[in-house]
C-alpha positions as CSV (number, residue, x, y, z in Angstrom):
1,X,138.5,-86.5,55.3
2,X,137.6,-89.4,53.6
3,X,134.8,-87.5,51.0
4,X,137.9,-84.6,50.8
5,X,140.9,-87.3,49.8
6,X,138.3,-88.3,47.1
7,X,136.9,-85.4,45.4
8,X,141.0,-84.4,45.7
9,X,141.6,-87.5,43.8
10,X,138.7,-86.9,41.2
11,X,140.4,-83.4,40.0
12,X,143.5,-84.1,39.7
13,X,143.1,-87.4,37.8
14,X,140.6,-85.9,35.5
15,X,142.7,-83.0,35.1
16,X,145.8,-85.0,34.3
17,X,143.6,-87.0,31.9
18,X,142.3,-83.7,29.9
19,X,145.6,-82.1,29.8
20,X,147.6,-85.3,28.3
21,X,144.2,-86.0,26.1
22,X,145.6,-83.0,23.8
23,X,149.2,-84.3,24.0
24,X,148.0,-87.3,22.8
25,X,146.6,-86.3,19.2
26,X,149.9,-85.8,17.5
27,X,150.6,-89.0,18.4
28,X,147.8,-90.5,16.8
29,X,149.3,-89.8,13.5
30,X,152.5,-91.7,13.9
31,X,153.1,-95.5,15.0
32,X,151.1,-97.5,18.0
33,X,153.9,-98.0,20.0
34,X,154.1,-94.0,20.6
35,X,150.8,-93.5,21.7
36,X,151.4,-96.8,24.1
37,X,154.2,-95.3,25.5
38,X,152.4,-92.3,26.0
39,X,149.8,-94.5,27.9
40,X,151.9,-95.6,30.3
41,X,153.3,-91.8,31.0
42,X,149.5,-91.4,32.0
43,X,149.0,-94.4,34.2
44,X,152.5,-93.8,36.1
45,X,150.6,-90.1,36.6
46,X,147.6,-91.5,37.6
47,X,149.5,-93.9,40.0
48,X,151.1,-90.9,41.4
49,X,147.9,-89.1,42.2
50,X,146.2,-91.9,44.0
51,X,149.4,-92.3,46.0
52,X,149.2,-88.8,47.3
53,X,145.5,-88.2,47.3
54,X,144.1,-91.6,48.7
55,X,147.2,-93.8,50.0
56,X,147.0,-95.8,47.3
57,X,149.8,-98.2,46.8
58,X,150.4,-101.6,44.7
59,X,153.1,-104.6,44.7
60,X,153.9,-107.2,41.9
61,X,153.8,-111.2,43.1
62,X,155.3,-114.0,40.7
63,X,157.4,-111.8,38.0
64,X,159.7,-115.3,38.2
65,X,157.2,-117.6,37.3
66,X,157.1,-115.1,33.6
67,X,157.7,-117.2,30.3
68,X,159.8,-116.2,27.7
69,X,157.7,-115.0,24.8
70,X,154.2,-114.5,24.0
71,X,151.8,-115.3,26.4
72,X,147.7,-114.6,27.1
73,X,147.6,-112.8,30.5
74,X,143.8,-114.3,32.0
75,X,143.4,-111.6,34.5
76,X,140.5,-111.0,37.3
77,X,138.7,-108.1,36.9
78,X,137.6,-106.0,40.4
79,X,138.0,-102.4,39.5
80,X,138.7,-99.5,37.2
81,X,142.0,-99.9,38.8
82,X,142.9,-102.9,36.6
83,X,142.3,-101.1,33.4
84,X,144.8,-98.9,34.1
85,X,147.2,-101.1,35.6
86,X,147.1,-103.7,32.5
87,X,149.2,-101.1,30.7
88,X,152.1,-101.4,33.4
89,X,151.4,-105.1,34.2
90,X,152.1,-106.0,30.3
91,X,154.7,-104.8,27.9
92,X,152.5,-103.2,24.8
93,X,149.6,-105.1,25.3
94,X,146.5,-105.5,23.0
95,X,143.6,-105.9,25.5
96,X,140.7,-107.9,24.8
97,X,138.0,-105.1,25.2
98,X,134.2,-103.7,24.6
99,X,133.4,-102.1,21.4
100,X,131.6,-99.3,22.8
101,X,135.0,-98.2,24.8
102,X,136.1,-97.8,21.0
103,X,133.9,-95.1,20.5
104,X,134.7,-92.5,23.3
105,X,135.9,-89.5,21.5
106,X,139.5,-89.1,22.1
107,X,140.5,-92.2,24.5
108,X,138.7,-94.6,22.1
109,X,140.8,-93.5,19.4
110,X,143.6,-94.5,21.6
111,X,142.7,-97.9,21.4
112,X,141.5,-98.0,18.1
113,X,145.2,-97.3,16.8
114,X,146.8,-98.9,19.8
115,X,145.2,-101.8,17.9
116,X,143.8,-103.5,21.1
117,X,141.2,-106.2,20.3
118,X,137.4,-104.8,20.1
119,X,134.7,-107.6,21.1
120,X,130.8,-107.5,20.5
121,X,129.6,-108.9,23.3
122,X,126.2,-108.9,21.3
123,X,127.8,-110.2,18.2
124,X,127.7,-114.7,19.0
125,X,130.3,-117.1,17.4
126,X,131.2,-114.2,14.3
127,X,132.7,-111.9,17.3
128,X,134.3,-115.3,18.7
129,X,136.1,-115.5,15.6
130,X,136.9,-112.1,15.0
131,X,138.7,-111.9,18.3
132,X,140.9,-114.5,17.8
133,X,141.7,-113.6,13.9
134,X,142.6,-109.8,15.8
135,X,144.4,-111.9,18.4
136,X,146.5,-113.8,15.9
137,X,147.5,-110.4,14.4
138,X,148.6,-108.8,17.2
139,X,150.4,-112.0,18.5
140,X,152.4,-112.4,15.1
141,X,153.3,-108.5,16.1
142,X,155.5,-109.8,19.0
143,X,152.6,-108.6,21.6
144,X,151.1,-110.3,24.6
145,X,147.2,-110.5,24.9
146,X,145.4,-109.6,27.8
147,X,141.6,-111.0,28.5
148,X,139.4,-110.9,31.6
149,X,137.6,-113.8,31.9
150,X,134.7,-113.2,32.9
151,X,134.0,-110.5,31.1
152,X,132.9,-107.9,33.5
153,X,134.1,-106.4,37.2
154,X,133.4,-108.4,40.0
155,X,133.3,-107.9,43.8
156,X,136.1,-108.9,46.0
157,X,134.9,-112.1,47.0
158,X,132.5,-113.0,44.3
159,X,132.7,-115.1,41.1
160,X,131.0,-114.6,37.7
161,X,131.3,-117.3,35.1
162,X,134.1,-117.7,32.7
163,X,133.4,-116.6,29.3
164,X,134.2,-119.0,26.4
165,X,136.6,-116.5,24.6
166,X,139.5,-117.8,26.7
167,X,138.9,-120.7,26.1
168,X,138.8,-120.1,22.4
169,X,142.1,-118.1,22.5
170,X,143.7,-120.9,24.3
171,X,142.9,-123.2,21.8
172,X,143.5,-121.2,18.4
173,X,147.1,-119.5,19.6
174,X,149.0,-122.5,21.2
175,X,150.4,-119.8,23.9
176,X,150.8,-120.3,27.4
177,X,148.2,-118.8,29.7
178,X,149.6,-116.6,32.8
179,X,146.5,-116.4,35.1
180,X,146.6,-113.0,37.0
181,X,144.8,-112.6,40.8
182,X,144.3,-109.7,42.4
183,X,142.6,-107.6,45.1
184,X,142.2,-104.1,43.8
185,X,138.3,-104.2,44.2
186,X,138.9,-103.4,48.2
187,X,140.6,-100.4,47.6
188,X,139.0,-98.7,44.7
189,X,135.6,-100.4,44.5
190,X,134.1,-101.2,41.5
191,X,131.2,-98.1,40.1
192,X,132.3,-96.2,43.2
193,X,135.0,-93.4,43.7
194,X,135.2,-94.3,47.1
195,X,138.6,-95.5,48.2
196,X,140.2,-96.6,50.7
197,X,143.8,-96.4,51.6
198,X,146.4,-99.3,51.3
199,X,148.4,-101.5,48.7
200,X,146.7,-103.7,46.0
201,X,148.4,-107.1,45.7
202,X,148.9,-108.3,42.0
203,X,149.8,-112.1,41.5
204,X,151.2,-113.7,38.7
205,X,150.8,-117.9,38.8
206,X,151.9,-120.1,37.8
207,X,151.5,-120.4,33.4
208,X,149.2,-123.1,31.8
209,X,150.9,-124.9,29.1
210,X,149.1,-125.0,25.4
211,X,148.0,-128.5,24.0
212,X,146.0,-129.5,27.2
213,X,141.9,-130.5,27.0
214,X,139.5,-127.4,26.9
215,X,137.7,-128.1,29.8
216,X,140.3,-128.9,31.9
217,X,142.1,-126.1,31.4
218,X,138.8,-124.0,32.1
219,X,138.9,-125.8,35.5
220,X,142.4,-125.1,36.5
221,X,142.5,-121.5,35.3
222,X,139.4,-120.5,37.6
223,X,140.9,-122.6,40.3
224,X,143.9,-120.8,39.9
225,X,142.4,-117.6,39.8
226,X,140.0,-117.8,42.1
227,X,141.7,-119.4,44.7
228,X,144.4,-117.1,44.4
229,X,141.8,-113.7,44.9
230,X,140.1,-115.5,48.0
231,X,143.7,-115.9,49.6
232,X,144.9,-112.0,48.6
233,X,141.3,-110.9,50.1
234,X,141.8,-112.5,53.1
235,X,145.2,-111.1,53.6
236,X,144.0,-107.3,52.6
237,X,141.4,-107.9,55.4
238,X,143.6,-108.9,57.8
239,X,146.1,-106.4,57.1
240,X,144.1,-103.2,56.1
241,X,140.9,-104.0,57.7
242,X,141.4,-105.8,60.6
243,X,138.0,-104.2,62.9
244,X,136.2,-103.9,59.9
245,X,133.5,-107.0,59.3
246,X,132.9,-107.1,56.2
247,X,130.3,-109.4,54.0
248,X,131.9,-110.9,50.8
249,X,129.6,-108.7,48.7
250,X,130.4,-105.7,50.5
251,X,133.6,-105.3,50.8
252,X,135.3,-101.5,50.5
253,X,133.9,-100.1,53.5
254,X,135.6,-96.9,53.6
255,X,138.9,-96.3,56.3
256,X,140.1,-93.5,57.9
């Protein structure tokens, strides 16, 4: 049943994708704020489908604790999941992102004129300082900016280090940083299309004011953060996967 909600799952969302993948080139002629809108019509789609496939469910934690303004959303990163939901989580945001993703035919022409913010990872302190002159733009555009801090997907339970590029962005834009938990990785595990059925949690927390020291602010965002994921996992367990032991690097074994 399991395999069958999946391979369900696969078709229609890659179906869904293809079909609105030719809405989407008029679009690209005509201002970035279409083509966004257009992306969230596709993730509410999406959303639908892995409701009704897979049993796949979310809630929103700490909308109160929102600023006025701009702000840098410092989100964790567990799953393919999160890239979709950043465009729901965010109003119009410019997403701190790979290169290569800029070069899929089609979707990376999306984000091209979306104008998200395109990082090479290979490219040293001359990327550092492209990203936060493309940051700047986008922020004097009214937009909030969106960065994962450690750069990559990690496993429910794990950590990887935080990458200086927050850090750099907290410094240079004097915005307030909204750290973002989360515990989507259990659900929809990360390289996998192998689900499991449930509701992610999504946590806003509390915002870290501009101005403070560097390294102190490194230390309370992963604190933040990472305390935050361990405490959503936990619950997930508990609630979705309560006679399931499961190792901290394994987490998503499959229900149902």
């Amino acid at each position: 049943m399991q395999t069958f909600r999946a391979l369900a799952f696969t078709i229609l969302f890659y179906g869904w994708t293809s079909l609105l993948a030719i809405g989407v080139l008029p679009l690209l002629l005509g201002p970035p704020r279409g083509v966004l809108a257009y992306g969230r019509f596709w993730v509410r789609g999406a959303f639908g489908i892995l409701r009704i496939t897979v049993g796949i469910t979310h809630q929103v934690r700490g909308l109160d604790l929102l600023p006025d303004g701009p702000v840098i959303f410092a989100m964790k990163h567990q799953s393919a999941w999160d890239t979709l939901a950043v465009n729901l989580l965010a109003r119009d945001p410019a997403v701190v992102l790979k290169k290569e993703l800029t070069q899929i035919p089609i979707f990376g022409w999306c984000l091209r004129r979306v104008r998200h913010i395109a990082v090479d990872r290979k490219g040293g302190s001359a990327a550092l300082k492209q990203m936060v002159a493309q940051t700047k733009a986008r922020v004097a555009e009214g937009r909030p900016i969106v960065i994962y801090p450690e750069g990559t997907r990690t496993k429910p339970g794990t950590r990887h280090p935080y990458h200086p590029g927050i850090a750099a962005l907290y410094s240079a834009l004097d915005l307030p940083v909204v750290p973002i938990a989360l515990n989507s990785g259990l659900f929809w595990p990360r390289r996998s299309l192998r689900f499991n059925p449930g509701t992610i949690t999504v946590e806003y927390l509390e915002p870290i004011p501009p101005g403070g020291d560097r390294r102190q602010f490194m230390r309370d965002l992963e604190a933040a953060i990472e305390g935050t994921a361990d405490k959503l996992h936990g619950e997930a367990l508990q609630q979705f996967f309560p006679e399931k032991t499961m190792a901290p690097d394994d987490p998503a074994q499959p229900c149902g």
